[in-house]
N, C-alpha and C positions, 0 to 999 in steps of 0.2 A: 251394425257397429256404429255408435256415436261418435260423430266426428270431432277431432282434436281443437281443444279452444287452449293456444298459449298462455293466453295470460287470464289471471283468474278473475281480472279485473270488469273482463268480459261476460263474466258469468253470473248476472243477475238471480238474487236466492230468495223466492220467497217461504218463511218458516210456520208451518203448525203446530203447533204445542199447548198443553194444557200444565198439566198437574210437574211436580218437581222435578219428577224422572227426565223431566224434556231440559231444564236448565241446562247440566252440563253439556247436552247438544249443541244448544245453542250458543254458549261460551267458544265452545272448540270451531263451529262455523266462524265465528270473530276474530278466532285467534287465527283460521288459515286465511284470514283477508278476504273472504270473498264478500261480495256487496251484500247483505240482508237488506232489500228492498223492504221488507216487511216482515209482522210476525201476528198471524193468526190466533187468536186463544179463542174460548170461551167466554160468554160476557161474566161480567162479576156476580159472585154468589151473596147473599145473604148468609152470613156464619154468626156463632155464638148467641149468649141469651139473647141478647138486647138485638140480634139480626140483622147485623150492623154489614152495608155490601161491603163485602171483599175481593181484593183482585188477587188470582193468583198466580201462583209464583213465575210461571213464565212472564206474564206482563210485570208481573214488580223488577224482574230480573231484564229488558225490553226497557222498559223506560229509565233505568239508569245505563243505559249506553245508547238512551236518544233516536232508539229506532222506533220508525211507526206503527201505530198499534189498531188491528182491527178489530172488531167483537160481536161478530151476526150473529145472531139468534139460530139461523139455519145457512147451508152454505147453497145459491139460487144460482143454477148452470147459467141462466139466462143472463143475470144481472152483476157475474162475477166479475166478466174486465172490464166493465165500467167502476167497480169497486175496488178493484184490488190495484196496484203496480204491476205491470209486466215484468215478468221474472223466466227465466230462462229454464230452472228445475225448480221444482218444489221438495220441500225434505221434512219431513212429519215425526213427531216422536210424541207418543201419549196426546194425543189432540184430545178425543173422547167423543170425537163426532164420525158419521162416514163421510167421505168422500165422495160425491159421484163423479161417475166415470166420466163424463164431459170434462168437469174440472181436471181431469187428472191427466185428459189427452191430450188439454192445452200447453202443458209447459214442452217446451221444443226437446228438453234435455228429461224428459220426463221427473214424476215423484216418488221419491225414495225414501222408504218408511225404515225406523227403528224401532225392532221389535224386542223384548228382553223371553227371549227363549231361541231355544233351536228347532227353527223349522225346520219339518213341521210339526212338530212337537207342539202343545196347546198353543192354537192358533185359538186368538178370541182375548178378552177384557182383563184375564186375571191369569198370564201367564207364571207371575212370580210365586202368588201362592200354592196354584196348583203343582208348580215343581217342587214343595215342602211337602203338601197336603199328598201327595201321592205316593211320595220317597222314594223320588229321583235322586241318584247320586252324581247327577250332572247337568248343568244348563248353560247357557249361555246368552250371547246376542245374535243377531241376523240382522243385519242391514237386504232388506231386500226392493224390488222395483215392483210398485204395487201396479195391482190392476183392479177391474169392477168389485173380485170378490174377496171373503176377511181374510185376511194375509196369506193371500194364495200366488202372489207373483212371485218369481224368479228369484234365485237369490243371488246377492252380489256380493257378500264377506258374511262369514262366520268368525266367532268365537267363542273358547266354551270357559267354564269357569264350574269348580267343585261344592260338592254341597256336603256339609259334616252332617250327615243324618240325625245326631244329638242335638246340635247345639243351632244352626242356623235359624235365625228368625229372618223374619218376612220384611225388618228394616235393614237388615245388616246387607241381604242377600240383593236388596232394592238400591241401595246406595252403591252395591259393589257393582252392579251392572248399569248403573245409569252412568257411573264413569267408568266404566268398561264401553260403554256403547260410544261415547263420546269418542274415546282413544281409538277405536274402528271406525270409525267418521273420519278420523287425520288421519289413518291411513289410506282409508279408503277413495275418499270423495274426488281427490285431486287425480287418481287411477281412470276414475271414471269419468271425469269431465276431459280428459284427455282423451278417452276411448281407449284406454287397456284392458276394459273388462267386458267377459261376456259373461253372463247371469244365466246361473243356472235352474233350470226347471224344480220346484217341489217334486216328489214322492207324494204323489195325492192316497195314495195306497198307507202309507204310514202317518198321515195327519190326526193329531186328536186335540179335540176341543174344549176350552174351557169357558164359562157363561161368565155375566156379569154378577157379581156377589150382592147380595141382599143383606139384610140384616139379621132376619129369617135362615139364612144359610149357618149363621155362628152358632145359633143350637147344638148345644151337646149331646150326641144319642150317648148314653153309659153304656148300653147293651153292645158296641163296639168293643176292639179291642184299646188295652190302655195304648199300647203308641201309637197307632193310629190318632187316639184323642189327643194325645201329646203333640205329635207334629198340625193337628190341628190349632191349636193351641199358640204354636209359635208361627204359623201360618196367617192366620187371622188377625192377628194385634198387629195396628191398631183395625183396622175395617174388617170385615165387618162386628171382629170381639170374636171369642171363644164364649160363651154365656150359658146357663142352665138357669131353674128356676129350684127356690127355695117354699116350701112349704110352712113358714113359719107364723103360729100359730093362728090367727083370724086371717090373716092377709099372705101373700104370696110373693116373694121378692125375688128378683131378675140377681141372678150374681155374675160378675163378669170376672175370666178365672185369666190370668196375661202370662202365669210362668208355673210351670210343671215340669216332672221327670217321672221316668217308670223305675219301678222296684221288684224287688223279687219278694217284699212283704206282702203276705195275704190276709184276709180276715176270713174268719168259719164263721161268719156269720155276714146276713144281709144279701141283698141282690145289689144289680147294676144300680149305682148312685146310691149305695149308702156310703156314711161318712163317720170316717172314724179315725183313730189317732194312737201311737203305739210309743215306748219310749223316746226311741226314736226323731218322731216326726210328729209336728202337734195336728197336724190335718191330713187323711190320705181319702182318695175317694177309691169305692170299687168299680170295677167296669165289667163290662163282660168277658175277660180274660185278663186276668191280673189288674193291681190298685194302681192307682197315679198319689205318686207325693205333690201333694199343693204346697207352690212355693207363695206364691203372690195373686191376691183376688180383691175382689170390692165389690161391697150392696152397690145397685142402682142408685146412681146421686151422691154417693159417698165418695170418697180419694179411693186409691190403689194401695193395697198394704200388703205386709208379709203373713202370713200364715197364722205364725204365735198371736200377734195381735189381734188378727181376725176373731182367733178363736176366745180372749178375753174379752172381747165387745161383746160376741153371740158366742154364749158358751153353752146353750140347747141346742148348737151346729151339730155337735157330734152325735153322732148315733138319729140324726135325721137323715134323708132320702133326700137327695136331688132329682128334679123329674126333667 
């Protein structure tokens, strides 16, 4: 059991974070007072044509409330508390790095990761999509107390949160758990710097995993079924895309497809990924077990449009094969 510290004042917090999801973490540590000694991210990326470094959104969000900002390349057991502030716990949300276990045995009140699933439910890189992609009709957050391996430590608060198997996308579902995650951090954190909580062990017997998504991953098979391809679909936008290729005539063009639904219209005619269009609907694709209605898609390099208009730019779409 971890011993009780009164005042929060006491409880030096150094923060990890990378990518958006970690803001509101970081907000909610501010707002219950505790010291943020520091805040870990990633060094700045290179983004856009021109490749212009960008810092993200953790550090944009960090440097306007004047905390200190670190940015290794790798994190070095050897050489970390000569680099970092002594911090008492550390609290990690979307970093995008590992941790090694040295670093993590150092904080006296140990490091407490936020994870956006319910462990152990897709423990690994792409929990949010995989709980669309799979058609889960539940997920949630885990605040748990990490150890060596990927989100295998103990847990210390759950919560869950519902998933509309039609309509959730993969922004809607990511916003609502990054301040979901946040609101179990104010309940939580202050429980356990007190010592009122003891953490419970995973179910290693019911863990399953998800990889880091590629770009390569957003390929469309047709020969699937359509909702399947559909929750793929609202899974994927924006990283890695939902994408096929277009066969049109000399050259071969990448299509990026971002809003779909399933119907009970069919075609008698054509295999997986032909395309075709019925009163109805000016664009439907087939698949391997029933069509998908295309709501909104765009050529490579081109804007994002709706359907009708796709199909007046490229109107030899119809009745072509998506591969």
């Amino acid at each position: 059991m971890i011993q009780a510290t009164p005042d929060p004042i006491q409880t030096p917090i150094l923060f990890f974070g990378t990518s958006e999801f970690a803001v509101p973490a970081l907000e909610a540590l501010l707002d219950l007072r505790y010291p943020v000694v520091g805040v870990v991210t990633n060094p700045d990326e290179a983004a856009g044509r021109r490749r212009t470094l960008t810092a993200c959104r953790v550090k944009i969000a960090a440097l306007k409330h004047h905390l200190p900002v670190f940015q290794p390349e790798r994190l070095d057991p050897k050489r970390f508390s000569d680099q970092m502030p002594r911090a008492d716990l550390y609290l990690v949300a979307a970093y995008g790095k590992i941790i090694p276990k040295q670093i993590l045995a150092a904080a006296p009140r140990k490091a407490l990761n936020i994870h956006p699933s319910l462990l152990p439910r897709w423990r690994g890189a792409s929990p949010i999509q995989y709980a669309i992609l799979k058609g889960d009709t539940k997920t949630g957050v885990t605040i748990m107390r990490m150890d060596e391996l990927l989100d295998h430590g103990p847990i210390v608060a759950q919560v869950d949160s519902d998933i509309d198997l039609r309509k959730t996308t993969y922004r809607d579902l990511h916003y609502e758990l990054a301040n979901l995650g946040a609101m179990l951090l104010k309940e939580t954190l202050p429980r356990w710097i007190r010592g009122e909580i003891t953490p419970t062990p995973q179910d290693d017997a019911q863990a399953t995993y998800c990889k880091q998504l590629a770009r390569d991953d957003g390929r469309i098979d047709w020969s699937g079924p359509a909702e399947e391809i559909e929750r793929m679909i609202r899974a994927f936008d924006p990283w890695p895309g939902a994408w096929t290729l277009w066969p049109r005539s000399a050259k071969i063009v990448r299509v990026r497809i971002v809003s779909s639904q399933t119907t009970s219209y069919e075609s008698s005619v054509g295999g997986p990924g032909y395309v075709w269009q019925n009163a109805q609907h000016p664009m439907l694709v087939k698949t391997g077990r029933g069509s998908l209605v295309i709501a909104q898609l765009g050529a490579e390099g081109k804007k994002i449009t709706d359907a009708a208009s796709f199909v007046r730019g490229y109107r030899n779409i119809i009745s072509s094969v998506f591969i």
